[in-house]
C-alpha positions in Angstrom: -3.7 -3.0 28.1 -5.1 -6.0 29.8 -4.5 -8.4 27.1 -1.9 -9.1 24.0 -1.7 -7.0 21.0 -1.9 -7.7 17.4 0.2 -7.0 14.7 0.3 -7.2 11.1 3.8 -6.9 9.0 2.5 -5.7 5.3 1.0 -2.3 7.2 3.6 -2.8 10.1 0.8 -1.9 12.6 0.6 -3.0 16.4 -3.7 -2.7 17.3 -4.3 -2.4 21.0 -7.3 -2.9 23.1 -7.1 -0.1 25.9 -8.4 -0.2 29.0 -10.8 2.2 31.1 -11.2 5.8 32.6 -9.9 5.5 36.0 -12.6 6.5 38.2 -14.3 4.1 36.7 -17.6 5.3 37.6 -17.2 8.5 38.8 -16.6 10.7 35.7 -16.8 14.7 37.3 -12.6 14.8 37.4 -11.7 13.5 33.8 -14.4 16.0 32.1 -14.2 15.3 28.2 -14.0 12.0 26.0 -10.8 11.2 27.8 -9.2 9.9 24.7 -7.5 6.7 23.9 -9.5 5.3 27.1 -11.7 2.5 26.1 -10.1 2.4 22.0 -8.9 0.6 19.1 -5.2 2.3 19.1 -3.1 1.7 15.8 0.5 2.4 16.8 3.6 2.5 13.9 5.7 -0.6 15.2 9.1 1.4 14.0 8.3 5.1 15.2 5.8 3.9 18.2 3.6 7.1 16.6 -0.5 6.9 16.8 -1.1 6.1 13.1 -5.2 6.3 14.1 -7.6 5.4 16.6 -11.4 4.7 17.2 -12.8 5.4 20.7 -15.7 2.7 21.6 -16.7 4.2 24.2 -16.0 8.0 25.0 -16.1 8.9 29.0 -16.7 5.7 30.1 -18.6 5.0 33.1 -18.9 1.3 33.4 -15.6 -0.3 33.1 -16.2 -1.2 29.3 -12.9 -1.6 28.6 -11.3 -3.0 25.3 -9.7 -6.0 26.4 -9.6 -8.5 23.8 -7.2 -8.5 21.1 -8.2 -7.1 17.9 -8.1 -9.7 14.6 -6.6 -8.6 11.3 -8.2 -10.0 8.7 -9.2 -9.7 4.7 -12.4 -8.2 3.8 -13.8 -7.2 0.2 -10.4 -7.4 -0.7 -9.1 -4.5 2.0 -7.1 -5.6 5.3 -9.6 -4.5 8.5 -9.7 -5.0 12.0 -12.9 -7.2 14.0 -13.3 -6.7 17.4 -15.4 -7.5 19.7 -15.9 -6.0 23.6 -18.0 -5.4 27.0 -20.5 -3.4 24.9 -21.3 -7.0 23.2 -21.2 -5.3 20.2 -18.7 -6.5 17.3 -17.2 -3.6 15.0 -15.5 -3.7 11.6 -12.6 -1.3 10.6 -10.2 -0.6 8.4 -6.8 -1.6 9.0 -5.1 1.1 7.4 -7.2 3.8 8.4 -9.0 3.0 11.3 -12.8 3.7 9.6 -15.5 2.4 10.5 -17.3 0.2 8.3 -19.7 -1.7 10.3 -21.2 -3.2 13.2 -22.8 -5.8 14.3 -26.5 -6.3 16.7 -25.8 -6.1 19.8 -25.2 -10.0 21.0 -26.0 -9.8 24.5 -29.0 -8.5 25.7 -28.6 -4.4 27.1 -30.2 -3.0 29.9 -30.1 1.0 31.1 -26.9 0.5 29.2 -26.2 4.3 28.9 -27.3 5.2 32.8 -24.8 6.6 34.6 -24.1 5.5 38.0 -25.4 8.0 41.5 -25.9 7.7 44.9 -28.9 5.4 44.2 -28.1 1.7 42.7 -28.8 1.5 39.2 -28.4 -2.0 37.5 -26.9 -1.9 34.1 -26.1 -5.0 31.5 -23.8 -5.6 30.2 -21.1 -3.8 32.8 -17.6 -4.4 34.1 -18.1 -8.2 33.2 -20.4 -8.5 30.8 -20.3 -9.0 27.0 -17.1 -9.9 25.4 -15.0 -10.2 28.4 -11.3 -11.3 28.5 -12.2 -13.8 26.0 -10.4 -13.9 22.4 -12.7 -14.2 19.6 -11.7 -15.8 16.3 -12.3 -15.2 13.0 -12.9 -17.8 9.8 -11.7 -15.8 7.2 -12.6 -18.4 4.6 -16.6 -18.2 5.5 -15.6 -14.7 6.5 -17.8 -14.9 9.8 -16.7 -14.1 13.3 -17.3 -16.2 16.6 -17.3 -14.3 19.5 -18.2 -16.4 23.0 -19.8 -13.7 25.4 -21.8 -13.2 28.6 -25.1 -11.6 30.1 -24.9 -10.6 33.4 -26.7 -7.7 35.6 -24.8 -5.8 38.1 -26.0 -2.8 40.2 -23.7 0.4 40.5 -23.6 3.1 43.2 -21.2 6.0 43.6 -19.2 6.2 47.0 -20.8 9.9 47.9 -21.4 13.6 46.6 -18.0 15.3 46.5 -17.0 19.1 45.4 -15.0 19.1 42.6 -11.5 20.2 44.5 -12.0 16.9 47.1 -12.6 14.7 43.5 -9.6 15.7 41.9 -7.3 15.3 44.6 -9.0 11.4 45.0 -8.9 10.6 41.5 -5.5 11.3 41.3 -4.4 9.5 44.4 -4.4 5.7 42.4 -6.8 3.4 41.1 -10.6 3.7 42.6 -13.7 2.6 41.4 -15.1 6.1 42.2 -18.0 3.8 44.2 -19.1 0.0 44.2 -20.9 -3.0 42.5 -22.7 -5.7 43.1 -23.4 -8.6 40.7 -26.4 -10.6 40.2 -25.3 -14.1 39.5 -29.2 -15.4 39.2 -28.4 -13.2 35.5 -25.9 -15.1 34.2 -26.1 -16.5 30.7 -23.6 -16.9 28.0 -24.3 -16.5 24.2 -21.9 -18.0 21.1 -22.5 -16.4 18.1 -21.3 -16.0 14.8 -20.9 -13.0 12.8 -21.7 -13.0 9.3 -18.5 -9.9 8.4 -19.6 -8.9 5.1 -23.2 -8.0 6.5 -22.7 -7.6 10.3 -25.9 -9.5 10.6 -26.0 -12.7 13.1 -25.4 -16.3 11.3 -26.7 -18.0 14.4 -26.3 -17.9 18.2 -25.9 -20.5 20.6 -27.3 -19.4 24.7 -26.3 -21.5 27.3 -27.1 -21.1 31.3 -23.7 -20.8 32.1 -21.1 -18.1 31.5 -19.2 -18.5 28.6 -16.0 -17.2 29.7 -12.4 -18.4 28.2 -12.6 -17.7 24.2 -13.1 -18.9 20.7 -11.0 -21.4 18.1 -12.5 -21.4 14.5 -10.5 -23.9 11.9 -10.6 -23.4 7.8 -11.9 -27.0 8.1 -15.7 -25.5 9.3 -14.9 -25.5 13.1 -15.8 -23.9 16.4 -14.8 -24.8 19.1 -15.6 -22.7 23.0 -15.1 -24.0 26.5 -18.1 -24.0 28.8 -17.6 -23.2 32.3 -19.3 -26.9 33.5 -16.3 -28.3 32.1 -17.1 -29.4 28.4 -14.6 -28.4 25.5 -17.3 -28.3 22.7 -16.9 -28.4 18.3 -19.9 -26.9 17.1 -20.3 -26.3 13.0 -19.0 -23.2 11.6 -22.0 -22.6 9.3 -24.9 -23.6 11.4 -24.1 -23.4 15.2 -24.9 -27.2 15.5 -22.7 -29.5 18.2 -20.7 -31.7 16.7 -18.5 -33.4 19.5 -18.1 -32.6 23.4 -15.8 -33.7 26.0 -16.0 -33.0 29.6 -12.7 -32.3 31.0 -13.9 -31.9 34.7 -13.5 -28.3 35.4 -14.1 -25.3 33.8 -12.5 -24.8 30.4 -11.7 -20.9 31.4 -9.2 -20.8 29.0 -8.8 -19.8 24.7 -8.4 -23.5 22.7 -5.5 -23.3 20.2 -4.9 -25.2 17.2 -1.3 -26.7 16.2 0.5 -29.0 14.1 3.0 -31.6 15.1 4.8 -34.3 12.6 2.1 -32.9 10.0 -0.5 -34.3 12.5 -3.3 -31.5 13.7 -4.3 -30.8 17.3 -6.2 -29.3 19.5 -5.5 -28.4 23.2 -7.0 -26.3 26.2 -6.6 -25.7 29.4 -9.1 -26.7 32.3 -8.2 -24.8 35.3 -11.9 -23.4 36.9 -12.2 -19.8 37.9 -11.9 -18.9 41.1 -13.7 -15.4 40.3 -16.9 -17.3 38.2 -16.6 -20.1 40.5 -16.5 -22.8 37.7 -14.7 -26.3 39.2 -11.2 -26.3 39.7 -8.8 -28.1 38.1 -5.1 -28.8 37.0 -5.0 -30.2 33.4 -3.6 -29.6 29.7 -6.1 -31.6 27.4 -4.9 -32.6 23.5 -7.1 -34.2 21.2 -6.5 -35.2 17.6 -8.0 -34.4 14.6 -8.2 -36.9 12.0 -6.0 -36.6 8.6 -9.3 -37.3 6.4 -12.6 -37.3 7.6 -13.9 -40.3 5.8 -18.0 -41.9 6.1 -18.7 -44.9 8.4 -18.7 -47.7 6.5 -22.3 -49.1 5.8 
């Protein structure tokens, strides 16, 4: 697990995110759909017992993890689970059950998504750090849409060298190893903020921006989005149509979730703007707050 889990008390569920098949690209020592790799994992929070799971992504080659945490939420009056991942793909499922009851297009655009990785370079998007990557996505479950902040990138894989199977098995087992290498593109970056319309799975509207978006989502019951932008901007964008709203440029990269709270019965918002020494987004050292007003009210005439 790379990231926190969720739980909800009525089912008394924990839902995990879990990580990849380790090789990560090398699949000839872990034959079979390695289970519980790369899943949604429902675990009984008295008994620690499996209560279901669903596998994204079975034998895994690509490091398409599950690392964001799930979201419980309330759908056509049933209790499910949205979540969204590398395969920039967002799924609905049951809470209780673990079924699968829909899916969303995919949000970032795919590219030999399926090819598995040889001697020869092959680029794939999206890969080890493309699509919904460690950022959290949010839900409104008011407007009953899901905002998930995501990335397009390219990267080329190759596998270290042909191996028989005796030489594989004793590697694999040795610790963690990429079973080969791989190589980014950054001239492919791009990052997509879209909003998923739950009850349909369609796309409400997506925002593309140059820049990675890479840090995670805040939606408010008041018709609120707001994402952090790797060029430093905090951004509000409206729930219902993807339009920008208010923008502040905190002077390196907003890497990091927003988070709501209240104080005195006052509501704010607040985010970190640290940079990313891995996306290479400007550095910084700050906590920013900002208000939200009691009652929006018109400009005066």
């Amino acid at each position: 697990m790379w990231m926190p889990v969720s739980y909800d008390p009525e089912l008394d569920l924990i839902f995990v995110g879990t990580g990849n098949a380790n090789p990560d690209m090398d699949g000839r020592g872990r034959p079979g759909d390695n289970l519980y790799t790369s899943s949604i994992v429902a675990i009984d929070a008295k008994t620690g017992k499996t209560r279901w799971y669903f596998q994204i992504e079975p034998h895994g080659l690509w490091d398409r993890d599950q690392i964001t945490p799930p979201v419980v939420t309330m759908l056509a009056g049933r209790k499910v689970i949205v979540h969204a991942s590398k395969t920039s793909i967002m799924v609905v499922l049951d809470a209780e059950t673990g079924a699968y009851i829909r899916k969303s297009p995919v949000l970032v655009a795919q590219k030999n998504m399926w090819v598995a990785p040889s001697l020869t370079p092959v680029t794939v998007a999206p890969a080890a750090g493309g699509g919904n990557t460690w950022s959290p996505i949010s839900v409104d479950s008011k407007r009953k849409l899901g905002f998930v902040g995501a990335l397009h990138i390219e990267v080329a894989y190759t596998l270290e060298k042909e191996v028989d199977d005796s030489e594989h098995l004793g590697r694999s087992t040795a610790g963690m190893t990429l079973g080969g290498d791989w190589k980014y593109d950054m001239t492919s970056v791009s990052g997509y903020l879209s909003a998923v319309d739950l009850a349909t799975g369609k796309i409400k509207w997506q925002n593309k921006s140059p820049l990675p978006f890479i840090g995670g989502v805040l939606s408010t019951s008041t018709g609120l989005v707001f994402q952090g932008e790797s060029d430093g901007h905090l951004t509000a964008f409206d729930s219902e149509t993807g339009k920008t709203l208010w923008q502040f440029n905190t002077g390196a990269g907003v890497n990091a979730p927003p988070i709501a709270f209240e104080f005195y019965g006052e509501e704010f918002i607040a985010v970190a703007a640290g940079g990313s020494t891995l996306w290479g987004t400007p550095r910084g050292d700050s906590v920013f707050i900002f208000g939200l007003p009691k009652k929006w009210e018109p400009a005066a005439k």
